[in-house]
C-alpha positions as CSV (number, residue, x, y, z in Angstrom):
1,X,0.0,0.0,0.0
2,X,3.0,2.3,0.8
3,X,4.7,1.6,-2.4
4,X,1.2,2.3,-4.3
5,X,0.8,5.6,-2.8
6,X,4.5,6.3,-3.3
7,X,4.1,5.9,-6.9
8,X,0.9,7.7,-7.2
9,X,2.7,10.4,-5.3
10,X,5.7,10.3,-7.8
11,X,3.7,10.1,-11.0
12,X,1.6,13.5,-9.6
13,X,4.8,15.3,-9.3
14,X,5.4,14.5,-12.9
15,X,2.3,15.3,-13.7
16,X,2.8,18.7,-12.0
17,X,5.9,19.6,-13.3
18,X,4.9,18.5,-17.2
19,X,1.7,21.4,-16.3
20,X,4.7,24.1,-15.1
21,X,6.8,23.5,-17.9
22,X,5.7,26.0,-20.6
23,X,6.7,24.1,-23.2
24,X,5.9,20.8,-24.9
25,X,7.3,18.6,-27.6
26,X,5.9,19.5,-31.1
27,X,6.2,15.8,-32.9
28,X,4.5,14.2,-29.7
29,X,2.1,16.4,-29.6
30,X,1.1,16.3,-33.1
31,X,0.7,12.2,-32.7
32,X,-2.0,12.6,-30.5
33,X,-4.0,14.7,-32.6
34,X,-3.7,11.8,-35.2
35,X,-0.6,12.9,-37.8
36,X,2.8,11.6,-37.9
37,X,6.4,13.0,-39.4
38,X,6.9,12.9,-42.8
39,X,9.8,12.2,-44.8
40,X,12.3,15.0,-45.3
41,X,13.1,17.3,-48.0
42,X,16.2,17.5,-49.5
43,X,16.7,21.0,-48.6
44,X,15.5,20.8,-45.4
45,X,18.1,21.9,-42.5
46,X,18.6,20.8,-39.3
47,X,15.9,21.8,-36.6
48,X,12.6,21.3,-39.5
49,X,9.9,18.9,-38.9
50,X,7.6,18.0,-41.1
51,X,4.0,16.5,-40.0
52,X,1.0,15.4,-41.4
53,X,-1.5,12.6,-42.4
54,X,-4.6,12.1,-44.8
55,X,-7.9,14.3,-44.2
56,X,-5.6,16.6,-42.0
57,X,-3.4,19.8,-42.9
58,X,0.3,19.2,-43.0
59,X,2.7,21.0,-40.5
60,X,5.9,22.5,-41.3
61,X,7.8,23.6,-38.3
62,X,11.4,25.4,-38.1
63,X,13.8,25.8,-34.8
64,X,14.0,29.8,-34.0
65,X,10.8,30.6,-36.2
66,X,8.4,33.0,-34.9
67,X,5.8,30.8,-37.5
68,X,4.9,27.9,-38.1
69,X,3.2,26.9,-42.0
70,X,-0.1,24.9,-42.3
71,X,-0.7,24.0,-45.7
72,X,1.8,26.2,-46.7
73,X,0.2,29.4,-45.1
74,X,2.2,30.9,-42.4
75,X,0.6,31.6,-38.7
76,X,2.3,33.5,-36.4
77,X,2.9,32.2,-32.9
78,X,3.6,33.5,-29.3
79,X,6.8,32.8,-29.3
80,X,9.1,31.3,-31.2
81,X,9.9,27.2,-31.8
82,X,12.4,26.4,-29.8
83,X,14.9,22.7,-29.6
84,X,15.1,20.8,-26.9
85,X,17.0,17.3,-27.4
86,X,16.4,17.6,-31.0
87,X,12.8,17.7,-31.2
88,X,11.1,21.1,-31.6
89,X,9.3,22.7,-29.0
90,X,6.3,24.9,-28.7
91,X,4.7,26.7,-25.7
92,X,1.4,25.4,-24.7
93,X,-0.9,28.4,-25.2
94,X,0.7,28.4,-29.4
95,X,-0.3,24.5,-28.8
96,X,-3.7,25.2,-27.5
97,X,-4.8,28.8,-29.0
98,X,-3.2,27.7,-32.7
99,X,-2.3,24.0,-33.4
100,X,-5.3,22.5,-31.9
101,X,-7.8,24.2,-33.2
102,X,-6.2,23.7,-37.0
103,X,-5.8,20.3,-36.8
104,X,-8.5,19.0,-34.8
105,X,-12.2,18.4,-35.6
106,X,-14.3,21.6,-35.2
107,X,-16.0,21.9,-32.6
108,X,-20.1,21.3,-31.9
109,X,-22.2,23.3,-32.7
110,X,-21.3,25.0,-35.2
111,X,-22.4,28.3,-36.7
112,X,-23.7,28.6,-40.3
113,X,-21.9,31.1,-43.2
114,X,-24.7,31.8,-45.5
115,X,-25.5,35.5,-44.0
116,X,-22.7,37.5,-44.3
117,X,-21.8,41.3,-43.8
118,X,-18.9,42.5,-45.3
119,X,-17.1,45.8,-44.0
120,X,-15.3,48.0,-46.7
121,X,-12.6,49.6,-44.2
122,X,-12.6,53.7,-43.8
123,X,-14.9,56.0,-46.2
124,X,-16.1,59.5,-46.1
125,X,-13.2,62.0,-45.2
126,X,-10.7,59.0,-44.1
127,X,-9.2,57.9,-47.0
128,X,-6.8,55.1,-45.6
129,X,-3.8,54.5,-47.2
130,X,-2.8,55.9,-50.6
131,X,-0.7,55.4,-53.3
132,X,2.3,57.5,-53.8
133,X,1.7,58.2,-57.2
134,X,-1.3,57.1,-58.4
135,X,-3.4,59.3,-55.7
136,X,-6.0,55.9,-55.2
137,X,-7.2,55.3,-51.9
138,X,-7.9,52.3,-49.8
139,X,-11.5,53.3,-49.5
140,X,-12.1,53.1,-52.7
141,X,-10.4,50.1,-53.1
142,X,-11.9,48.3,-50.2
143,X,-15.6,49.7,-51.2
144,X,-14.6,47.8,-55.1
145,X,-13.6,44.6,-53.6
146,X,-16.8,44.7,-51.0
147,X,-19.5,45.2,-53.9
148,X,-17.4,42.4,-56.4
149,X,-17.0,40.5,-53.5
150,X,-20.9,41.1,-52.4
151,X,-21.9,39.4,-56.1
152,X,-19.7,36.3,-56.1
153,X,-21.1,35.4,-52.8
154,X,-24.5,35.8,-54.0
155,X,-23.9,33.6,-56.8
156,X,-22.8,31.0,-54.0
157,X,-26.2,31.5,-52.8
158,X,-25.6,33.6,-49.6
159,X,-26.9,36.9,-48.6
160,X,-24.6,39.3,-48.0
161,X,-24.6,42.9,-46.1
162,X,-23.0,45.8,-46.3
163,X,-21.9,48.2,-43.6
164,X,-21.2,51.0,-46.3
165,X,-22.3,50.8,-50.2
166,X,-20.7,54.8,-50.6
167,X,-18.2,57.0,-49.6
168,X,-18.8,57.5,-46.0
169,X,-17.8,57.4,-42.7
170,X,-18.4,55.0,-40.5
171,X,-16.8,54.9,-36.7
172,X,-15.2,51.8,-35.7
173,X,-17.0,51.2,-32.6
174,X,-20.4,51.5,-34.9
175,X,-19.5,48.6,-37.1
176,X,-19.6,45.5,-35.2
177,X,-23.0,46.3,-33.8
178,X,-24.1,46.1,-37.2
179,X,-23.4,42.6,-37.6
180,X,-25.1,41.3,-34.1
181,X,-28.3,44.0,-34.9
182,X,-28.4,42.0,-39.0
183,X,-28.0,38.8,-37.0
184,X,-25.5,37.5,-39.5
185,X,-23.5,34.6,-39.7
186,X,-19.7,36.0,-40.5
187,X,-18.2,39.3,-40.4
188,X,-15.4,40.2,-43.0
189,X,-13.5,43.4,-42.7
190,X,-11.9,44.1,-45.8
191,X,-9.0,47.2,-45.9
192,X,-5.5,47.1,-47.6
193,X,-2.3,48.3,-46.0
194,X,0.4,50.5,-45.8
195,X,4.0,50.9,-44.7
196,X,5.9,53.0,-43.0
197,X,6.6,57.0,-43.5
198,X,8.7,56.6,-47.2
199,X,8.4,53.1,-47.3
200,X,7.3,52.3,-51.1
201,X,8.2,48.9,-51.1
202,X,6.4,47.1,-48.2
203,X,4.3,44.0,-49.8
204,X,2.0,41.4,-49.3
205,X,-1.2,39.9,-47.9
206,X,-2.2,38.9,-44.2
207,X,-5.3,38.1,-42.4
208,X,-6.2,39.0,-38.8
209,X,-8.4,37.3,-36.2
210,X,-9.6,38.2,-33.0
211,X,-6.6,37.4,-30.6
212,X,-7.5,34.3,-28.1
213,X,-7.7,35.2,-24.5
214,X,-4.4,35.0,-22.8
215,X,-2.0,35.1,-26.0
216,X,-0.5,38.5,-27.2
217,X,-1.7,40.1,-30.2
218,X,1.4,39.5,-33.0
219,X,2.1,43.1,-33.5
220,X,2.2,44.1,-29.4
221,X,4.5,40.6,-28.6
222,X,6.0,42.1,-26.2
223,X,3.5,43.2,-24.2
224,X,1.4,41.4,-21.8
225,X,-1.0,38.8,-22.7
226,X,-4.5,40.5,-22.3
227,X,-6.3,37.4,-19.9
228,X,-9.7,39.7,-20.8
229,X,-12.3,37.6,-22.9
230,X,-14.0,39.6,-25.0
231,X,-17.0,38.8,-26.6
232,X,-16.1,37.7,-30.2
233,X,-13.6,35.0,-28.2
234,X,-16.6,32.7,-28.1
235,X,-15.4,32.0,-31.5
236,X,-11.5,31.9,-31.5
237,X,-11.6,28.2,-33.4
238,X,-13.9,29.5,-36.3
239,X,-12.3,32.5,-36.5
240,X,-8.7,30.7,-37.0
241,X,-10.7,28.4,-39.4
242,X,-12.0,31.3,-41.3
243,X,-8.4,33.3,-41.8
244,X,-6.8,29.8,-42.7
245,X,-9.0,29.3,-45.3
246,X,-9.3,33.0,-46.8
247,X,-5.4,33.5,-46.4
248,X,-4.5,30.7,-48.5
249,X,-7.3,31.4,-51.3
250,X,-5.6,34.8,-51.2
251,X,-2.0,33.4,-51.4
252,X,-3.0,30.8,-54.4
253,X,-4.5,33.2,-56.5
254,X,-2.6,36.3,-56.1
255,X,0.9,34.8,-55.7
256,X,1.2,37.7,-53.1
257,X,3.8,37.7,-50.5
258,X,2.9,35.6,-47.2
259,X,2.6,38.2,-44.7
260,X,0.7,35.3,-42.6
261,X,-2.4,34.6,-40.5
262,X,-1.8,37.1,-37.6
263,X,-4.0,38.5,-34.4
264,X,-4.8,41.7,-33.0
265,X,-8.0,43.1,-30.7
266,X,-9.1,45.5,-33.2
267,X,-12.9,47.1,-32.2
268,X,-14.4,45.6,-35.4
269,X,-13.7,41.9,-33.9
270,X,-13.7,42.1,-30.3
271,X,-17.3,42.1,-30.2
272,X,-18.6,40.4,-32.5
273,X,-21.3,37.6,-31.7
274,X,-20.4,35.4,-35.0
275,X,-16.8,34.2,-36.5
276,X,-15.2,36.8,-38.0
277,X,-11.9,38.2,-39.5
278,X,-10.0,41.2,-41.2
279,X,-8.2,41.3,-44.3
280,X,-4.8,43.4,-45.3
281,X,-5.5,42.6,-49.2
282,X,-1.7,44.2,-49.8
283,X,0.0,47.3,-49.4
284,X,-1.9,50.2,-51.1
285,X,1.6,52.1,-50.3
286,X,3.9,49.9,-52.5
287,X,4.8,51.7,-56.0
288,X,4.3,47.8,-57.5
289,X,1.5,46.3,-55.4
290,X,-0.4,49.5,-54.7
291,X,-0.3,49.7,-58.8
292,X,-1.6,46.1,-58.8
293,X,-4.3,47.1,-56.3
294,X,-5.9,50.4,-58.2
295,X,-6.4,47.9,-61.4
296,X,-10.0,46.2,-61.7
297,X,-8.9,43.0,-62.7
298,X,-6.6,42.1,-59.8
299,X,-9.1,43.8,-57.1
300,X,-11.4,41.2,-58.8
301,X,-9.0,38.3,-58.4
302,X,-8.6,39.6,-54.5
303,X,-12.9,39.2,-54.7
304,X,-12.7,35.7,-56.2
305,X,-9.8,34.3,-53.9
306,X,-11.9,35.9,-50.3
307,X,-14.8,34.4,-52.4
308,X,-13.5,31.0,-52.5
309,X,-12.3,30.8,-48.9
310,X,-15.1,31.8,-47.5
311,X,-16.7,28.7,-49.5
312,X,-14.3,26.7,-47.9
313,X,-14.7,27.6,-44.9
314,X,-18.6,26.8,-45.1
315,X,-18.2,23.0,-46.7
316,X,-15.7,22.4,-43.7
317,X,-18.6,23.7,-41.1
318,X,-21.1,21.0,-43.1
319,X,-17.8,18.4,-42.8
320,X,-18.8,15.6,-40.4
């Protein structure tokens, strides 16, 4: 009886201390959520796993990354992989807040994406970002890509919303109120970006969800984790979903520069009472991209590509 509670006693420590340690074994954990390693690349280095298995997404993982890539789409993590006895590591909320949710089953139940309102970012007398040269503005740009993007999703057979269909204002804190008063089933927020003072030359396309209680938002990393849940957290594993499947639409059909799937409390997500996301379509700033941007045709590829995820995102909600 002793030696039983001895043990008991001995595996609870363990148990204690695997809880305290903030990190845990990337390959190991991946096995229990049903993939295995896969055979390495020739130009893969030392410190790269690989991971993956059939009906799940594959994982690429490299030591000192601040990112991990699912399917090829980068998301950004707390903090970055580390190596510990030759296996990667990662902390537990990345394991929690990121990997799970990508590569487990989605959880029950599970919202619906057929009523949609789309938010064409700024309007009225803020015009954004704009184009060095060209003079054209990210609200017109995002107002073009709402009303093309409004269209293809009606020819998918949804309904779709919009929180501006001119050149107005609108205030942040007014826009997520419009999706819980429509009762809608996904909110996307649709802007393009900009660099720096002078910088011309800043590119690519990322996608931002709500960040999950207790992780940092990527672009404040080194600040505290906010522990506050707000309330569009109720929805942290469909929002994930949701930029996964947008992101890489985007990526596919644009050949744009990965700039990854990334999170951030910004007021049109934090209260939101259905999945929802924001997209940075490219850098309205850049000479080249921002001259990609102001043409119809690729605004109407950037349409088709959010189009398509969104699509993707639905048939994985009907998924068993």
């Amino acid at each position: 009886m002793r030696r039983l509670v001895a043990i008991c006693l001995c595996l609870a420590t363990v148990a204690v201390q695997a809880a305290a340690s903030p990190d845990i074994f990337l390959g190991d954990s991946l096995r229990q959520l049903g993939l295995a390693p896969l055979a390495r690349e020739k130009t893969d280095g030392f410190g790269l796993e690989r991971h993956g298995a059939k009906g799940l997404p594959t994982f690429v993982a490299e030591a000192n990354k601040d990112y991990l890539l699912v399917e090829g789409v980068k998301f950004y993590l707390d903090d970055p992989i580390g190596l510990l006895r030759g296996k990667l590591t990662v902390t537990r909320i990345d394991y929690d807040k990121v990997i799970v949710p990508l590569a487990w089953r989605l959880p029950t139940p599970r919202p619906a994406a057929q009523r949609i309102l789309l938010d064409p970012g700024h309007g009225g007398k803020d015009p954004g970002k704009v184009h060095p040269t060209l003079n054209y503005t990210e609200k017109a740009a995002t107002l073009d890509t709402a009303i093309r993007l409004k269209l293809l999703l009606e020819k998918q057979g949804c309904e779709v919303l919009l929180t501006r269909d001119r050149d107005v204002a609108i205030e942040l804190d007014d826009r997520a109120p419009m999706a819980s008063k429509a009762k809608v089933d996904l909110f996307v927020s649709l802007h393009y970006n900009g660099g720096a003072a002078g910088d011309h030359s800043s590119a690519g396309i990322e996608t931002y969800c709500l960040t999950p209680t207790g992780q940092h938002s990527t672009n404040k990393a080194a600040g505290r984790a906010d522990l506050t849940a707000e309330p569009g957290n109720r929805f942290d594993t469909f929002n994930l979903q949701l930029a996964f499947n947008v992101q890489r639409q985007l990526l596919t059909q644009t050949g744009a520069e990965d700039r990854g799937v990334r999170r951030s409390r910004f007021a049109v997500l934090r209260t939101l009472t259905c999945p929802g996301i924001l997209i940075e379509g490219g850098f309205v700033s850049s000479r080249t991209e921002g001259a990609l941007i102001a043409n119809a045709t690729y605004r109407q590829k950037i349409a088709q590509a959010i189009a398509d995820g969104i699509a993707d995102y639905g048939r994985q909600l009907r998924a068993k």
